[in-house]
N, C-alpha and C positions, 0 to 999 in steps of 0.2 A: 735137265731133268731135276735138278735139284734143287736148282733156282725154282721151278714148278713147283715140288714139296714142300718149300718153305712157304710160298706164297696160300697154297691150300689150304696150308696150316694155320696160318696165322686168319686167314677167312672165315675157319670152319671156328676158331677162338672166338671170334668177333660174334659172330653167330650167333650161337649159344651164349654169350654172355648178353646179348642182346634180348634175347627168345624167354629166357630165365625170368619168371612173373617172381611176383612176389608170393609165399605160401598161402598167404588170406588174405587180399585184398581189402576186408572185412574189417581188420586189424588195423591195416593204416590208413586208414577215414576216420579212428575212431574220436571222438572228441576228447575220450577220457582214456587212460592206459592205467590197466591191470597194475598194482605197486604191490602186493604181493598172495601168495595160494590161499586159498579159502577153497570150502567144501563144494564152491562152486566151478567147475570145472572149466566154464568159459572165463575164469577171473586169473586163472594162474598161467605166468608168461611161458610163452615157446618156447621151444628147447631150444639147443643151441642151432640145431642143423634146419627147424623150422620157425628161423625169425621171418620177420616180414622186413623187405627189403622196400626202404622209403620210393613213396610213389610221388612224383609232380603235383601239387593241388590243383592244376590245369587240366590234369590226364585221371584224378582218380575213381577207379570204376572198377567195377566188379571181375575177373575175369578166373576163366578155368584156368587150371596150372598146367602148363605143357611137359610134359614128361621129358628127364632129361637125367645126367648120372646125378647131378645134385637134385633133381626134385620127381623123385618116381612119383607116379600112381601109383596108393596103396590097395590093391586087389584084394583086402580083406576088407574091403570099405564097401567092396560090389555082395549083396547076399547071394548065398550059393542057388536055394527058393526061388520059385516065381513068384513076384508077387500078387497079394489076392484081388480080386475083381475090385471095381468100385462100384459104391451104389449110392455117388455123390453126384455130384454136377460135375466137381473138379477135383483134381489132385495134383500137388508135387509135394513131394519127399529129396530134400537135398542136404548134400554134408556139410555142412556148417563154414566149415575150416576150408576145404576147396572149393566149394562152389558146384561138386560134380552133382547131376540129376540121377537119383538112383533109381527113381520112378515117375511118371506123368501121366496122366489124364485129362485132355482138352485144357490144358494147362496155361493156353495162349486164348482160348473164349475170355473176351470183355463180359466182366459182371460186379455189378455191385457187393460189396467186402464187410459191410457196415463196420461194426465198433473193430474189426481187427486193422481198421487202417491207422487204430488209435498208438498201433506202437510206430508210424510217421509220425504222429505227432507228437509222441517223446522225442524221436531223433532230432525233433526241431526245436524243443523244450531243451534238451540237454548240449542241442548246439551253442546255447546261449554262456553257460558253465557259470550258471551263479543263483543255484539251486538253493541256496541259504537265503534267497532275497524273500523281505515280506510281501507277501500277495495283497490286495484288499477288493474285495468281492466288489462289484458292480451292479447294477439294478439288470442291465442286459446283459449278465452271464445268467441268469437265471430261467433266461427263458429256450429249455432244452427238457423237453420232455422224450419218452417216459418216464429213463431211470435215473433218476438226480439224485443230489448229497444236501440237496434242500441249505444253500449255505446264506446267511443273512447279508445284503449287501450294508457297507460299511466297516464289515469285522474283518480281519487280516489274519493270514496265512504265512506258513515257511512257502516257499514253491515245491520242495523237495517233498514235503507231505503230502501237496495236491496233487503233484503225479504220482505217489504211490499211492492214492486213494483212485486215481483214472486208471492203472491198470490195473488194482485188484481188484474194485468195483467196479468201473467201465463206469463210469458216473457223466453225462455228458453235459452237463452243465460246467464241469468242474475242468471238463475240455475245452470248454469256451471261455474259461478265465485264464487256462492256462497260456489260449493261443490270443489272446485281446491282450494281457499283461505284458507277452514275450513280445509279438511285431509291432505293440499299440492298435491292431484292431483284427479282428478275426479274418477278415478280407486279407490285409497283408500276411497275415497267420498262413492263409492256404495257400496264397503265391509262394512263401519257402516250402511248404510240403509240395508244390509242383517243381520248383527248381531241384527240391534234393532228391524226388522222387527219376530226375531226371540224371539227376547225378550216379546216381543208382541203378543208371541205366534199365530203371521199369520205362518199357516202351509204350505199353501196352495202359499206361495207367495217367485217370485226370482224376483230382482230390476235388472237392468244392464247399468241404468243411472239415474240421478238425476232432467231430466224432463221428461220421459214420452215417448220420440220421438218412432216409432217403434224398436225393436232390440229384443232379445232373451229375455225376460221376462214377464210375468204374476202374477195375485193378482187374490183374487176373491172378493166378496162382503160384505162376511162373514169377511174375514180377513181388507178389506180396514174400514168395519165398526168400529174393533176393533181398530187400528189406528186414525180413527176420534173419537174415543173417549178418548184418550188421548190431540190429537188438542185440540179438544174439550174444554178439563180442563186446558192447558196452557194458562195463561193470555196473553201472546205476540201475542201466534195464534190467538189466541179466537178476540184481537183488533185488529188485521191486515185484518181479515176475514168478519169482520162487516163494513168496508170501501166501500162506494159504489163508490165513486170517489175520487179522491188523484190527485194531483201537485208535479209532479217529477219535481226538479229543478236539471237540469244534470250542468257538472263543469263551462261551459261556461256561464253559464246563464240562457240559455233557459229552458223552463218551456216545459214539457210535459205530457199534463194532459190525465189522464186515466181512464177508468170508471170501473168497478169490471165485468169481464164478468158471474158473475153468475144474472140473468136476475130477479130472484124472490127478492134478495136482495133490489131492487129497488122498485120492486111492492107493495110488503107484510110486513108493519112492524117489524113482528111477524117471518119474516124469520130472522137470523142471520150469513147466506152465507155459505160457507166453503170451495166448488174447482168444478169448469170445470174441461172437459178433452174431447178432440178429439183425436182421426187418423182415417184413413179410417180402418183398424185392432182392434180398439178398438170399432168403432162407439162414440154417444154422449153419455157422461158420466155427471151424477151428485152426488155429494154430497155437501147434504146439510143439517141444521139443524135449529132448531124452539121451542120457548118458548110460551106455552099459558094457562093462570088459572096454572099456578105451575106447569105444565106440559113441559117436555123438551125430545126433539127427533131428533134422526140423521137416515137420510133417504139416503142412496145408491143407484143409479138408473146404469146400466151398461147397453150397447148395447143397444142405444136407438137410432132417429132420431133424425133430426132435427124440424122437426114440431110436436113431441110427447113430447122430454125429460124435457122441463118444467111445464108443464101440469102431466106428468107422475109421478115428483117427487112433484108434488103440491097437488096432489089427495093421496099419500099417507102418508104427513105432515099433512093433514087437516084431516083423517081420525085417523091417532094416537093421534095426539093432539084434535080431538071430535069437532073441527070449521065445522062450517056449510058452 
């Protein structure tokens, strides 16, 4: 019987130390690591009890954390409230840090995402980690209408300003320099937004450009979610996306100042932005996300309006996060 006790024992060890994820899988994908606290709440590192425990770069993927005495479920993470109706196409609402779904709505329906697939195309940008490099505009990045940064080909660029100018403008030209400059042409551009998008375990999702514009691809909400939370935890994203207005100074001189099209960023302190996105095919899109009382949440709004989709994604950041 004893020889039995020990053997269980030592099983039920192996188990659980096995079973044991890491806190945020989020975290160890990341290209870049947090080096020290800033006001930014996804920038400052884990506590001691919730680091992230090194993952395989064979094996790394998103995964929910299985409850165990090192890694509870925090049950103030669940709202106490139902959540409110939706009057989108789609919805998820997920914790950032674990990956738990606190809410969903057709969340697995294929639909086009437009300019919000633009924070993939950071993640592929910032895969590169040489954001100081000079850019120099091309004659065919120019050609991405409607909303461009109008950049003259020939004049050069930090990278690190063209992608804070794509996600606070959503500038899609500025997308297509980004991802021609990074793989050498935009075609190789999309193929790493589908390998990482697959990394990422979005199942659900084919890119077939690196802004959004309409063309043969889809994402769902489920999957854009899992996505923004890796954003999420990247220091570059995380600062680029809390920018409410920015001073592009283009080669010539001239200054062109731009404000952050996501609308809440401006209102709500407590918001921390993340990506627009229109076409007429996708409808208004948000994502976005929000820190309150220790509480942190990324909200997905897809097929919305235009007199809904900031209210839509407002009412249910305020309901996860328990703001009145």
């Amino acid at each position: 019987m004893r020889f039995l006790a020990v053997i269980t024992s030592l099983c039920a060890a192996a188990i659980l130390s096995t079973c044991a994820p890491a806190h945020s899988a989020y975290i160890a994908d990341m290209p870049y690591r947090p080096q020290q606290a800033s006001r930014y709440s996804g920038l400052t590192p884990a506590s001691p009890q919730h680091q992230a425990t090194p993952i395989p770069s064979a094996a790394r993927h998103i995964a929910r954390p299985i409850p165990s005495a090192a890694n509870p479920i925090r049950n103030d993470l669940i709202p106490e409230k139902a959540a409110p109706r939706p009057n989108c196409a789609a919805v998820c609402v997920i914790d950032p840090n674990s990956g738990k779904i606190l809410y969903a709505y057709n969340e697995h329906t294929r639909r086009q995402v437009a300019s919000t697939q633009k924070i993939v195309t950071a993640l592929c940008v910032c895969d590169e980690k040489n954001l100081d490099k000079m850019v120099t505009i091309h004659s065919s990045d120019c050609k991405a209408p409607p909303i461009r940064l109008n950049l003259k080909p020939g004049t050069q660029y930090k990278k690190s300003e063209l992608l804070k100018a794509m996600l606070i403008g959503s500038f899609n030209d500025v997308a297509l320099t980004l991802a021609r400059d990074t793989a050498g042409s935009v075609d190789a551009f999309v193929d790493r937004m589908n390998k990482r998008a697959r990394r990422m375990r979005m199942k659900n999702t084919h890119f077939a450009n690196p802004n959004g514009l309409p063309a043969e691809q889809y994402s769902t909400a489920y999957d854009m979610a899992r996505a923004a939370c890796y954003a999420y935890h990247n220091p570059i994203i995380r600062q680029y996306i809390n920018i409410a207005s920015y001073d592009f100074v283009k080669a010539d001189g001239r200054v062109r100042k731009m404000n952050s099209t996501n609308r809440l960023l401006r209102t709500h302190p407590w918001v921390y932005g993340m990506k627009t996105g229109y076409t007429n095919a996708a409808g208004k899109c948000l994502i976005s996300c929000g820190s309150h009382n220790g509480k942190e949440v990324i909200v997905v709004v897809l097929g919305s309006t235009s007199s809904r989709i900031w209210g839509e994604s407002l009412k249910y950041l305020k309901w996860a996060l328990n703001i009145a």
